[in-house]
Kinemage of the C-alpha trace (Angstrom):
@kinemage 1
@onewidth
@group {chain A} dominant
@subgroup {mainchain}
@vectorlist {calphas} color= white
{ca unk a 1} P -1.626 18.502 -41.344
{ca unk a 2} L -0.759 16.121 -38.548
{ca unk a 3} L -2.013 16.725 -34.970
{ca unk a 4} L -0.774 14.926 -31.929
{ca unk a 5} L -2.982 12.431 -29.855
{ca unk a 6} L -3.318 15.150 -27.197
{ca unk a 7} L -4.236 18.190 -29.462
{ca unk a 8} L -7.134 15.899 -31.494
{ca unk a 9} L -8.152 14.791 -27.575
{ca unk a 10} L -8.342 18.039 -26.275
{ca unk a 11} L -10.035 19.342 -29.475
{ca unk a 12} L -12.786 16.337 -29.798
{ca unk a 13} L -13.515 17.034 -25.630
{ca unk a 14} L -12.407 13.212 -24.963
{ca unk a 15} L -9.523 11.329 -23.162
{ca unk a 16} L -6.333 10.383 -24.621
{ca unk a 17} L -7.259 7.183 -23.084
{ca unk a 18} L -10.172 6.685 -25.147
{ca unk a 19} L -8.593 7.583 -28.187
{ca unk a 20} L -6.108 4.982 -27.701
{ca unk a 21} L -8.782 2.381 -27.000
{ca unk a 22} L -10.423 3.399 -30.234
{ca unk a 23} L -7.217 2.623 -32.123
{ca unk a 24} L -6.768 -0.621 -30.285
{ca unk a 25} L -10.729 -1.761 -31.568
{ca unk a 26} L -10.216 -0.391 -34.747
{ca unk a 27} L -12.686 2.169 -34.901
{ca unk a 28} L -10.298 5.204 -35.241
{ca unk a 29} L -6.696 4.279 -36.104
{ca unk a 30} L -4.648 7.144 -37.015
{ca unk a 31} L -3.446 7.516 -40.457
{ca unk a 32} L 0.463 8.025 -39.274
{ca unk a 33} L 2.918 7.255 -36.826
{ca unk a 34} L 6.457 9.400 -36.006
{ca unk a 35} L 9.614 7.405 -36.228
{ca unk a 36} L 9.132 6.994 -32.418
{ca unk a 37} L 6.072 5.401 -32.817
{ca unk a 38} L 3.871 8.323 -31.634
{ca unk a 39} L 0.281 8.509 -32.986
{ca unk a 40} L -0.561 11.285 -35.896
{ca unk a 41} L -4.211 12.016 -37.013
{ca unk a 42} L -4.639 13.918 -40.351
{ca unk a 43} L -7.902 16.154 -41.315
{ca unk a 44} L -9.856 12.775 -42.755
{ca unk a 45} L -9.072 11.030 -38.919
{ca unk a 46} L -10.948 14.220 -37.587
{ca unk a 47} L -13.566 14.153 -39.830
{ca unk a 48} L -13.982 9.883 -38.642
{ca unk a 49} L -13.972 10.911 -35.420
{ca unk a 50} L -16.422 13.638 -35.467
{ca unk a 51} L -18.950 11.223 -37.238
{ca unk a 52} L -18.014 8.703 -34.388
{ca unk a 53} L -18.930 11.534 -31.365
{ca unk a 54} L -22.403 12.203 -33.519
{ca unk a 55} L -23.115 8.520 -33.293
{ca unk a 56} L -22.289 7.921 -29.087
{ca unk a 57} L -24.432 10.965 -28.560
{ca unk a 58} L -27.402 9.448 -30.422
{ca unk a 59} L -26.673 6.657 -28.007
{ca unk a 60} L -24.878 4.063 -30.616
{ca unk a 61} L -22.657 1.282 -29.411
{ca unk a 62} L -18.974 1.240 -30.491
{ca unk a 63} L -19.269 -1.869 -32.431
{ca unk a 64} L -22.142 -0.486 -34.272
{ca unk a 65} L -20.321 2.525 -35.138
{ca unk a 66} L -17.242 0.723 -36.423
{ca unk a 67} L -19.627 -1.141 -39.118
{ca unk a 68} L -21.374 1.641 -40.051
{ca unk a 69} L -18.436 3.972 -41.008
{ca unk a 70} L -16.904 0.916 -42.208
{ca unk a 71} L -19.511 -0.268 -44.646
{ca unk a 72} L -18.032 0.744 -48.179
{ca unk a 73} L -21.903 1.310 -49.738
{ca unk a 74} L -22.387 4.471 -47.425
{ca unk a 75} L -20.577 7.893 -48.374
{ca unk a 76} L -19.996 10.994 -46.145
{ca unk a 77} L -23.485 12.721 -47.450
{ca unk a 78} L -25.344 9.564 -46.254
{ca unk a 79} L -23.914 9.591 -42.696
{ca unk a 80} L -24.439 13.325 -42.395
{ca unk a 81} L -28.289 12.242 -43.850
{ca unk a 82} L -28.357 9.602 -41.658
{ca unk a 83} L -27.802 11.587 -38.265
{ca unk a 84} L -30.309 14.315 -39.333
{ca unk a 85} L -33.142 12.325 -39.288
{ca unk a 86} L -32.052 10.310 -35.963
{ca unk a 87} L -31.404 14.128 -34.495
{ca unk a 88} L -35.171 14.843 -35.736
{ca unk a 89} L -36.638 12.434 -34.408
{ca unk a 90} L -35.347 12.907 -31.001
{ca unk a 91} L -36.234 16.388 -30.999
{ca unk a 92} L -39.617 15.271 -31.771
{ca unk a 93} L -39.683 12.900 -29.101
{ca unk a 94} L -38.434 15.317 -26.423
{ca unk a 95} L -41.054 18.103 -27.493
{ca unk a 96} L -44.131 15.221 -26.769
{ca unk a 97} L -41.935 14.807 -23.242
{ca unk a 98} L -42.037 18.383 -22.526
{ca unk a 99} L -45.541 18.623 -23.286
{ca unk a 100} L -46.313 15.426 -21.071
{ca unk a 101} L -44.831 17.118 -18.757
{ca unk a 102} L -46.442 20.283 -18.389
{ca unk a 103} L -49.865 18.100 -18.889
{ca unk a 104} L -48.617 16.202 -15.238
{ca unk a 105} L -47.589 19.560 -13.630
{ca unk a 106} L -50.847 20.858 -14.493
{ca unk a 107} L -52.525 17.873 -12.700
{ca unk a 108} L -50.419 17.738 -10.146
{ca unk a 109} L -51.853 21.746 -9.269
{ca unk a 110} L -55.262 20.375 -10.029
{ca unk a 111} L -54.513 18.008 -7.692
{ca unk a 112} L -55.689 15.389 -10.498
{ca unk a 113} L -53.539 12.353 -9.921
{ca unk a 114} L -52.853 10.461 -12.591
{ca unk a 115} L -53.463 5.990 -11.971
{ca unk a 116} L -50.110 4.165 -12.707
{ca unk a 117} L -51.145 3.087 -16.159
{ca unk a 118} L -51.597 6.470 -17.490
{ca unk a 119} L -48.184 7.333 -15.911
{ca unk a 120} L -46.730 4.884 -17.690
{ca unk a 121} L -48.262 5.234 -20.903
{ca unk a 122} L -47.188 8.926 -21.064
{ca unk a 123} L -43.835 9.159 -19.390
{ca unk a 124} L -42.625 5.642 -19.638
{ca unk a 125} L -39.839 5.742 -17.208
{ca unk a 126} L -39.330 9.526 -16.622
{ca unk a 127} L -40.524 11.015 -13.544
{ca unk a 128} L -42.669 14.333 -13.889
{ca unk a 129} L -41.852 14.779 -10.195
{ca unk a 130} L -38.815 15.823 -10.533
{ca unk a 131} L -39.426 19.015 -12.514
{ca unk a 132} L -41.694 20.175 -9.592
{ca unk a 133} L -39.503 19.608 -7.284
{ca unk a 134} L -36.036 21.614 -9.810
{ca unk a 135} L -38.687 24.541 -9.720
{ca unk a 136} L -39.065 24.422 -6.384
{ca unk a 137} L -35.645 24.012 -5.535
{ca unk a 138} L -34.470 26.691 -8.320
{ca unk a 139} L -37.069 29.123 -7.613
{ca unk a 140} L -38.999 28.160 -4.135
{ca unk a 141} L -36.785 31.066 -2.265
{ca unk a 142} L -38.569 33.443 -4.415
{ca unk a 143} L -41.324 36.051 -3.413
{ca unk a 144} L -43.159 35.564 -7.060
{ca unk a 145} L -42.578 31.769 -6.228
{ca unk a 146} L -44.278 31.893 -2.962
{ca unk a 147} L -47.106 34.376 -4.604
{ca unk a 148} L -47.700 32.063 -7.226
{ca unk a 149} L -48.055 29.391 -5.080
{ca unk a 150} L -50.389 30.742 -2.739
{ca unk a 151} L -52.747 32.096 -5.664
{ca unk a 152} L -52.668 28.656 -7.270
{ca unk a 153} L -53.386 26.859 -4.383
{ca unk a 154} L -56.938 28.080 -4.317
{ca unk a 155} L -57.877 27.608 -8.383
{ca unk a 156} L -60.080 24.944 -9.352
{ca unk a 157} L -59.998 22.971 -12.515
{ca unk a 158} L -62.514 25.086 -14.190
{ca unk a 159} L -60.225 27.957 -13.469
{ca unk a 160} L -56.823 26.294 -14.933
{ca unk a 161} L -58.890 25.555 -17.805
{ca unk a 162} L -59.653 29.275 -18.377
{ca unk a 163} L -55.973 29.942 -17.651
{ca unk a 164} L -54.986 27.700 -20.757
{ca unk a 165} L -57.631 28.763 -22.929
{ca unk a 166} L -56.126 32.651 -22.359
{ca unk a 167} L -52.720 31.027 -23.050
{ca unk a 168} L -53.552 29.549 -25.986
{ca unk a 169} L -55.794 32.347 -27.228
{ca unk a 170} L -52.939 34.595 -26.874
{ca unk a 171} L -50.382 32.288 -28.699
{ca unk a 172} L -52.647 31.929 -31.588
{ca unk a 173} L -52.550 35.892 -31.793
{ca unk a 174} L -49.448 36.944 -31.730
{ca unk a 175} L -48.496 33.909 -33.919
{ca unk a 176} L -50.745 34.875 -36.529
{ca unk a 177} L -48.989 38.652 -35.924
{ca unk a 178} L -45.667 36.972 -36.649
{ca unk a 179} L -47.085 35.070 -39.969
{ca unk a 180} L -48.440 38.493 -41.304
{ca unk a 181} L -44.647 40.027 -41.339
{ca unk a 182} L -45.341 42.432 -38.693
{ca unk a 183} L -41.968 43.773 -36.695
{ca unk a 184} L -41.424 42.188 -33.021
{ca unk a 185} L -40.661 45.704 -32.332
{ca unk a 186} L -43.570 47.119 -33.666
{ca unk a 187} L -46.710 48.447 -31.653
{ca unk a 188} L -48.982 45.416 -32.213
{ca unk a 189} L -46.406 43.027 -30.957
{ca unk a 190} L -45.361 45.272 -28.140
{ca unk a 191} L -49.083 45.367 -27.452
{ca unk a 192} L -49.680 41.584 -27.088
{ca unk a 193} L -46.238 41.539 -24.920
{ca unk a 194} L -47.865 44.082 -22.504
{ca unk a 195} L -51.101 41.527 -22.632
{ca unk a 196} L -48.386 38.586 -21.725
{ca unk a 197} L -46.969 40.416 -18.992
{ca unk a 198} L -50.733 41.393 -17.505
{ca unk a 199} L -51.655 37.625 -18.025
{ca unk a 200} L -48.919 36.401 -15.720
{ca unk a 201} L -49.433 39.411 -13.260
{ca unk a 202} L -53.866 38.287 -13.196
{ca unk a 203} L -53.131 34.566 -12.492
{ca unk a 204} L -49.858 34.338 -10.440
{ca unk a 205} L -47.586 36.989 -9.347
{ca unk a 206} L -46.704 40.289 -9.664
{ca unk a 207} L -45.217 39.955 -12.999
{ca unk a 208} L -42.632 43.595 -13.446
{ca unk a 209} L -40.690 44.800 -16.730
{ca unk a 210} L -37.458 43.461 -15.199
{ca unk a 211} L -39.137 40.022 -14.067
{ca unk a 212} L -40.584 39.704 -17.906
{ca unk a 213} L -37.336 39.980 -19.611
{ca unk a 214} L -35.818 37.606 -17.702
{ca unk a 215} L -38.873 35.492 -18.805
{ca unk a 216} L -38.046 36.265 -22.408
{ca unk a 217} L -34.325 35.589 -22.073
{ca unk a 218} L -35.241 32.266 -20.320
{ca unk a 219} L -37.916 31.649 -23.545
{ca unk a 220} L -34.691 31.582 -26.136
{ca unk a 221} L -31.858 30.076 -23.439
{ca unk a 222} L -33.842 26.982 -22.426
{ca unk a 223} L -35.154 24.472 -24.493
{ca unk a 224} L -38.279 23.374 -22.942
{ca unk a 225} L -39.705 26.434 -23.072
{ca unk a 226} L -38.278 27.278 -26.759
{ca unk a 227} L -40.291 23.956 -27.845
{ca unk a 228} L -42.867 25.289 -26.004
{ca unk a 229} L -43.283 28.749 -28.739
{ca unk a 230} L -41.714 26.919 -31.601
{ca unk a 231} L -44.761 24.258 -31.625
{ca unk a 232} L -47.259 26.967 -31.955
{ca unk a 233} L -44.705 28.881 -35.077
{ca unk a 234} L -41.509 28.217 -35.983
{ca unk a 235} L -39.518 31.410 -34.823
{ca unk a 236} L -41.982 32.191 -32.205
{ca unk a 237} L -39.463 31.909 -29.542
{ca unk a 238} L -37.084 35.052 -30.519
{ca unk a 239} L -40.111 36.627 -32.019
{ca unk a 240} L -41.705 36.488 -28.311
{ca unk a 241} L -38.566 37.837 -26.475
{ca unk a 242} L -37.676 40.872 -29.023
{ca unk a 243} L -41.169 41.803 -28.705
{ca unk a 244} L -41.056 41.538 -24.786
{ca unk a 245} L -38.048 43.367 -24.403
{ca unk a 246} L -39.054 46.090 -27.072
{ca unk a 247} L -42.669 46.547 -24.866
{ca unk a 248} L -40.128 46.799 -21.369
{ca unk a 249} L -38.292 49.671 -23.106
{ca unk a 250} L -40.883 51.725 -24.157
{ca unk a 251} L -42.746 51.507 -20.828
{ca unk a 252} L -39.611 52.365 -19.224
């Protein structure tokens, strides 16, 4: 099959402009042309051209790219091997960010401030701030916002220490629920989802059945908190939700 410049454009999610600059580098030059000199790409240009949008979203520069799909030693299973463990290893390093990250949001609550030099050494250039400030922005309007706030205001480090230790307590249990085969939907997991829900409702707000599946859709939809379950099990995440919404259910 042949496909116009404007069908692979609008099918790779770039500019026609930018696939005519590739051509003009020599990174992607399309394996036809019609007698009036129009561009054609075939299946094996889409398939060079997917391996080039894998390698600008791991951050690669075009001349880079062009080497590295041009080197005749490397073979389509090597590239796809290739990206996997580059793709790996940033999901590794953005799980140790969110974690830094809820480490400085907990300080900032303690009001423990961190010296310059620590900031640095954990975040590097990213600013823990921010994510404060996008919950306060997303969120601040909210009466379990304001709750929350005003109960945390008060709580001492000894007190966010027993807060984590209950959090992590409860992670390791219904973790170890999830390694033993036991059904999401089954009473013991519906049991430590009705513990989750009382958890939030002791230390912060006024947590309802409708306000914890929300939580639990939010758990599989966003990705800091699905790192957040997935580094205690794999499959904790979904596990988590089904089991939340399951417990909201039967209440109801």
């Amino acid at each position: 099959m042949a496909y116009a410049v404007g069908e692979v454009a609008k099918a790779a999610g770039v500019t026609v402009r930018t696939l005519h600059h590739y051509d003009e580098i020599g990174l992607l030059s399309p394996s036809g042309r019609t007698p009036a000199g129009y561009r054609r790409y075939d299946d094996a240009d889409l398939e060079r051209l997917q391996l080039v949008r894998y390698y600008r979203e791991l951050g690669f520069p075009l001349e880079e790219i062009t080497a590295i799909l041009d080197d005749p030693a490397a073979d389509p299973k090597a590239h796809l091997r290739r990206q996997h463990e580059l793709l790996t290893g940033r999901i590794g390093k953005l799980q140790e960010m969110v974690v830094a990250i809820e480490l400085a949001l907990e300080a900032r609550r303690m009001d423990i401030r961190l010296t310059p030099q620590e900031r640095f050494e954990v975040f590097g250039d990213a600013d823990p701030e921010a994510y404060a400030e996008e919950a306060e922005r997303r969120w601040g309007d909210g009466e379990a916002y304001r709750e929350s706030s005003r109960r945390t205001a008060g709580y001492s480090k000894d007190d966010w220490l027993r807060n984590k230790a209950e959090n992590e307590e409860w992670g390791r249990r219904i973790g170890a629920l999830l390694d033993s085969g036991a059904p999401a939907d089954g009473p013991e997991a519906m049991a430590l989802a009705e513990e989750h829900r009382q958890l939030i409702s002791r230390w912060f707000y006024d947590c309802t059945y409708e306000i914890h599946t929300g939580l639990a859709d939010m758990y599989v939809a966003d990705e800091r908190f699905t790192a957040h379950f997935e580094n205690i099990r794999p499959g904790l995440a979904a596990y988590v939700a089904e089991a939340i919404h399951a417990n909201a259910i039967t209440r109801a």
